[in-house]
C-alpha positions as CSV (number, residue, x, y, z in Angstrom):
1,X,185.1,122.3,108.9
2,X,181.8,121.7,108.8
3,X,179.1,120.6,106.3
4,X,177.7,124.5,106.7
5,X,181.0,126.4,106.1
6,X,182.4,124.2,102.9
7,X,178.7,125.1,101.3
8,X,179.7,128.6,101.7
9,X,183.0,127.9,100.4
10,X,181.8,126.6,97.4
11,X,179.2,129.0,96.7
12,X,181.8,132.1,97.2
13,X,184.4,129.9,94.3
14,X,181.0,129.3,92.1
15,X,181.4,131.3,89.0
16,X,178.5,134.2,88.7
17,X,176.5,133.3,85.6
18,X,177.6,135.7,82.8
19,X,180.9,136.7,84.4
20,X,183.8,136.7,81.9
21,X,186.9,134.5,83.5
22,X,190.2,136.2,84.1
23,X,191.4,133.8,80.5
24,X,188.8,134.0,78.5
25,X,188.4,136.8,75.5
26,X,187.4,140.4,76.6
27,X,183.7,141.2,75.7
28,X,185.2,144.3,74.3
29,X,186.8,142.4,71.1
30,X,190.3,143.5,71.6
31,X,191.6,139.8,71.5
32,X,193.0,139.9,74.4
33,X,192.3,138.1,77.8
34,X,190.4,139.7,80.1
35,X,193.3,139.6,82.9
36,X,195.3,142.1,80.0
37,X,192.4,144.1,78.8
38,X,189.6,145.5,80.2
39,X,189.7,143.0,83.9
40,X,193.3,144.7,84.4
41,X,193.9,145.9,87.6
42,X,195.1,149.7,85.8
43,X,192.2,149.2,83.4
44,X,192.1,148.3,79.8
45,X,195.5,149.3,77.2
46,X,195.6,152.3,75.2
47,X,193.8,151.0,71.9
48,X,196.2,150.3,69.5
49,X,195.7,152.2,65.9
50,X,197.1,149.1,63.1
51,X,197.4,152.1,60.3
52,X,197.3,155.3,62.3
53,X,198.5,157.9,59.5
54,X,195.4,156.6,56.9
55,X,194.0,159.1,54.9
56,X,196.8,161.3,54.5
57,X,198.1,162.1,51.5
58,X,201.5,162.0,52.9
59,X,201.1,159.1,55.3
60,X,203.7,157.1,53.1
61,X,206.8,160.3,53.9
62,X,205.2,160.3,57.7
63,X,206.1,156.8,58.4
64,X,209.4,157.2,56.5
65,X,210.7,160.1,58.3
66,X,208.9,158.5,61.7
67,X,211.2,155.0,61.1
68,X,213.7,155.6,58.8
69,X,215.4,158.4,58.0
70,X,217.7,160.0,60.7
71,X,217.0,164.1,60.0
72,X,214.3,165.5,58.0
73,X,212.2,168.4,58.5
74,X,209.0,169.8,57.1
75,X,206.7,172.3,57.3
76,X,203.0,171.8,58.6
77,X,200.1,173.8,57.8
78,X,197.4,174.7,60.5
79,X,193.5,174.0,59.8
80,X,193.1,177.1,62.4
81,X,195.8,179.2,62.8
82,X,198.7,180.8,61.1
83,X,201.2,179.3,63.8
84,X,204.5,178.0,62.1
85,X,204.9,174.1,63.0
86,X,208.2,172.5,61.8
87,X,208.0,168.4,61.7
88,X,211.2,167.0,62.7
89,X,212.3,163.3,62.6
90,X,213.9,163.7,65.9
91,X,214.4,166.5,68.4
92,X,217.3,167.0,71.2
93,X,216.7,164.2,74.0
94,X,213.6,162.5,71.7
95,X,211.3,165.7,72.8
96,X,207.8,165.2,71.4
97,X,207.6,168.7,70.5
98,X,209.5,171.9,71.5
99,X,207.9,175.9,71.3
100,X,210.6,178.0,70.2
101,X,211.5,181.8,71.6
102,X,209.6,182.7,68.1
103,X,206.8,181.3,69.1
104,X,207.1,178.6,66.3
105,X,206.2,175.2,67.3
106,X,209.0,171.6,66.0
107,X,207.0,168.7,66.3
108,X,209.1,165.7,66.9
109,X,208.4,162.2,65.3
110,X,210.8,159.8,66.9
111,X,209.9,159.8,70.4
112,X,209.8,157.8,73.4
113,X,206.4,157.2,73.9
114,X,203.6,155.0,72.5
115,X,200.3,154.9,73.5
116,X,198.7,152.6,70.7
117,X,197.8,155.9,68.1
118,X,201.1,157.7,66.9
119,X,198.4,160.3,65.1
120,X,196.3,160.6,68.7
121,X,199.5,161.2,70.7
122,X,200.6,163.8,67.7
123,X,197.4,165.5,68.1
124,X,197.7,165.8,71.2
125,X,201.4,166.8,71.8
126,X,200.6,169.8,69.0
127,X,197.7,170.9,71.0
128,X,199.6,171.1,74.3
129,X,202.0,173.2,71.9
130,X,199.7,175.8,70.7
131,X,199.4,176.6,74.6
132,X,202.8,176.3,75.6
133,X,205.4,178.8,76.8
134,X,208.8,178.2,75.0
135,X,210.5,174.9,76.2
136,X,210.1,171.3,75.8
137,X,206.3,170.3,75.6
138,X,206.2,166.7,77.1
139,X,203.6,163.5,77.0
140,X,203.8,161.4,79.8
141,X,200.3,160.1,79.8
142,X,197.8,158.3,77.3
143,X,196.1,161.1,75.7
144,X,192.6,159.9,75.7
145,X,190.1,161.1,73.8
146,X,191.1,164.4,71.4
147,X,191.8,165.3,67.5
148,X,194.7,163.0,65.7
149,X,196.7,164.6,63.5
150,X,194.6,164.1,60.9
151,X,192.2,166.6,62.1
152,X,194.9,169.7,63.3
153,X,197.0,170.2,60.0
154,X,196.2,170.8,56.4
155,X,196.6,167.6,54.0
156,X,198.8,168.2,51.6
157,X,202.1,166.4,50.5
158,X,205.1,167.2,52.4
159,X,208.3,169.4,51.3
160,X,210.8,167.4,52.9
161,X,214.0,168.7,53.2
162,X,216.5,165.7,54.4
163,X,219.7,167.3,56.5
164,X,223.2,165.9,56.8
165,X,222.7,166.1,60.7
166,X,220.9,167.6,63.6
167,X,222.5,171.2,62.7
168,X,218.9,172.5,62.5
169,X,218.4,171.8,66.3
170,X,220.4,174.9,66.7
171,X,219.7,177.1,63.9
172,X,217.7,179.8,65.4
173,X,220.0,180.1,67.9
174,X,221.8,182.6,68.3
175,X,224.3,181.8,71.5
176,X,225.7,178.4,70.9
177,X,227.3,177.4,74.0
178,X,230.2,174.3,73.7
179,X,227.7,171.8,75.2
180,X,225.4,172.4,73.0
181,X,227.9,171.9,70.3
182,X,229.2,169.3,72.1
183,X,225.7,167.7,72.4
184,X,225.4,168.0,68.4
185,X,228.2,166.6,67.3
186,X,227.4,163.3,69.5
187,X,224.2,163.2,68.1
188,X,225.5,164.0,64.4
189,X,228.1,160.9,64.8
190,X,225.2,158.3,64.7
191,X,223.6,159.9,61.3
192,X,223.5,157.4,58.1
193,X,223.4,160.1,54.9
194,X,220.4,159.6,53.4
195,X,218.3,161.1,50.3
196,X,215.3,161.2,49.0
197,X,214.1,160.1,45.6
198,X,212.5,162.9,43.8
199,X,210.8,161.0,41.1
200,X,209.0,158.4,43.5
201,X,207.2,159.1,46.6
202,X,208.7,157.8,49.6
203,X,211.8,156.2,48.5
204,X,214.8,157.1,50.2
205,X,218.0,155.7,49.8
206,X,220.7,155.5,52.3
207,X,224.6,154.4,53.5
208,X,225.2,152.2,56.0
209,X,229.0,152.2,55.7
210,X,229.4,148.7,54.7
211,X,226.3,148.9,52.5
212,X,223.9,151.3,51.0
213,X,220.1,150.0,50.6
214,X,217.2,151.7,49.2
215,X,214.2,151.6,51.0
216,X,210.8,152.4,49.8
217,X,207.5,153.2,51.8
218,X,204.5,151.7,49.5
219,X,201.0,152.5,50.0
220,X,199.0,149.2,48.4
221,X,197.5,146.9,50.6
222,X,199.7,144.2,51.8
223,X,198.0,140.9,49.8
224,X,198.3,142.5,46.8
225,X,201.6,144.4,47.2
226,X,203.2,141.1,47.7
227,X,201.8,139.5,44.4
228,X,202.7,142.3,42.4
229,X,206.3,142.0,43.6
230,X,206.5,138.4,43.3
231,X,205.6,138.9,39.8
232,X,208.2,141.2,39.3
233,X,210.6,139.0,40.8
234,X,210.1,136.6,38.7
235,X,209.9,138.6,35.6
236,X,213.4,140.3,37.0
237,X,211.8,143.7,36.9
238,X,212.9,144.0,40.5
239,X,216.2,144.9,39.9
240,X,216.2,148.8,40.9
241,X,219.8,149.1,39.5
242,X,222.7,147.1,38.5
243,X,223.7,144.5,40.9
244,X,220.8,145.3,43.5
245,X,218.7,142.7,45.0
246,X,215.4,143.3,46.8
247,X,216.3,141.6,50.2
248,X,213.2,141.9,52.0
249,X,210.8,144.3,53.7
250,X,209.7,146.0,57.0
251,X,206.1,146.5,58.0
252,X,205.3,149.8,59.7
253,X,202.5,151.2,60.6
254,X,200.4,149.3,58.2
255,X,202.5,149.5,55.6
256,X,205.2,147.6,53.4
257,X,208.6,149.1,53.1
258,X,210.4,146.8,50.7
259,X,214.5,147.3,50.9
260,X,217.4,146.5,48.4
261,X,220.9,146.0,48.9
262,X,222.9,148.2,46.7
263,X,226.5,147.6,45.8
264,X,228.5,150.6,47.8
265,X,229.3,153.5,45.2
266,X,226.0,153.0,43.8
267,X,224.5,156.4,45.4
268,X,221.0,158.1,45.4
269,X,221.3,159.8,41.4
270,X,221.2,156.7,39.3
271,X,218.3,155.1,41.1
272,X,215.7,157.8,39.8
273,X,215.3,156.2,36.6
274,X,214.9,153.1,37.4
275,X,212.7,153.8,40.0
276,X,210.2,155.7,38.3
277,X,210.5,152.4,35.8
278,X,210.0,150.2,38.7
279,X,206.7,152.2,40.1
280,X,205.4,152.0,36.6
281,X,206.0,148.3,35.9
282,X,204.4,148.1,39.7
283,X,201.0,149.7,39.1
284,X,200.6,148.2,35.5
285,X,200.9,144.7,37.5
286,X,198.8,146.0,40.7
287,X,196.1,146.7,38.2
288,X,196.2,143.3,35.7
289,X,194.8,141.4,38.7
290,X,196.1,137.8,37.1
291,X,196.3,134.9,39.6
292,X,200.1,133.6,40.7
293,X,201.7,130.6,38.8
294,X,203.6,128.2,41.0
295,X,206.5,129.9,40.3
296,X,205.3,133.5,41.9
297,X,203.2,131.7,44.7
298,X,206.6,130.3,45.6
299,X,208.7,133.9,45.1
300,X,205.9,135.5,47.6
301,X,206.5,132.6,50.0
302,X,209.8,134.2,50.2
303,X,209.6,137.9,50.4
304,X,206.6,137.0,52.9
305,X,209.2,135.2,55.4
306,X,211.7,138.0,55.1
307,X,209.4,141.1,56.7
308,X,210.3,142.4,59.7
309,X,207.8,144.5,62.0
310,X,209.0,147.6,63.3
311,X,205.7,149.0,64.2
């Protein structure tokens, strides 16, 4: 090769000043490398939303029914419209969202998708609703840009009614064929009963067969949710009810969910007392802002390395 041709080599491998490399950050701030973010061959991921239900006044019940609680439904309100919309945990096959022959609209929570903003792809499933014919109104793409959920439905808490089972997939209808039946009894097999607290927001205990927990969607920011508990802990004001134990917590969406083993038998009724006692011994420490001893630095160590993300 000659002296000519390797020159030309080297100049097509030189780097073109201000080019970002393939590893290095993306100029966009994502964090990512460039390769995975905006330099990908398909383009840039869907932007992913840390705390996509903020500002709701029933984001702590959303995320609930979204990751924890097998059948629940609720009724939405419209900013335009008088269309009914029925939020369901989960609809038949994981649907995002189905029109009924009445023309009312069941938005489903526990889907299959995820395109970085659970309250974008709401949005946007509801909106391809309001112009469906009855069926099953799918979302097989990223959504783009478009209203959340945020901006489509009234905000205002939620009236939760928590079923036994999926019977309400089927009770508008009038014709129940045996594989429909069939379908909901399958379905029905894999459901943990579970109740909501009425006292507390968000807290909903359930059975597990070998165990029952109650578990307990918390608004606070994470830092200081953490210290209030270890407080607690070491106070032994964490104890929701006789021979409980606050085991650890999931993060979803944003959010804390601590979770306590309950001895079986215990049930949903004798936690509403305590709870409410709990939440009140909670804020009163939220708000005293007092640094951690040793002992509570070393109680938050704990619960801190027993969290598991679901979302």
């Amino acid at each position: 090769m000659g002296k000519s041709s390797r020159k030309k080599n080297r100049d097509a491998a030189a780097p073109v000043e201000g080019a970002v490399g393939p590893r290095q950050p993306c100029p966009c701030g994502s964090g990512r490398r460039y390769k995975a973010c905006h330099g990908a061959a398909d383009g840039p991921p869907p932007a992913f939303v840390a705390r996509p239900f903020e500002g709701l006044s029933f984001e702590t019940d959303l995320i609930a029914l979204r990751e924890l609680v097998p059948a629940a439904t609720a009724p939405l309100k419209l900013k335009d419209g008088d269309r009914v919309v029925r939020l369901c945990t989960l609809l038949p096959g994981a649907a995002p969202a189905m029109v009924r022959d009445d023309g009312a609209i069941w938005l489903g929570l526990q889907v299959q998708h995820n395109f970085g903003d659970p309250a974008r792809d709401l949005g946007a499933v509801l909106l391809k609703a309001l112009d469906a014919e009855a069926g099953v109104v799918g979302l097989t793409d990223a959504p783009g840009d478009g209203p959340r959920l945020q901006d489509l439905v009234v905000d205002e808490p939620l009236d939760i009614t928590v079923h036994d089972g999926f019977g309400y997939w089927i009770d508008d209808v009038e014709e129940q064929s045996p594989a429909m039946l069939a379908a909901l009894e399958q379905a029905n097999g894999a459901v943990s009963p579970t109740a909501r607290l009425s006292g507390v927001e968000a807290a909903y205990w359930t059975n597990v067969g070998p165990k029952e927990h109650l578990r307990w969607v918390m608004p606070e920011p994470e830092d200081d949710l953490l210290d209030a508990l270890a407080k607690l802990h070491v106070q032994g004001k964490d104890v929701i009810a006789e021979g409980a134990r606050l085991v650890g917590m999931f993060r979803a969406h944003g959010l804390l969910v601590p979770v306590w083993d309950l001895p079986v038998g215990t049930g949903a009724d004798v936690l509403e007392e305590p709870a409410r006692t709990f939440a009140a011994a909670l804020a009163e420490t939220l708000a005293s802002g007092k640094e951690l001893t040793s002992e509570e630095r070393a109680a938050r160590s704990g619960l801190a390395n027993r969290q598991v993300t679901i979302r």
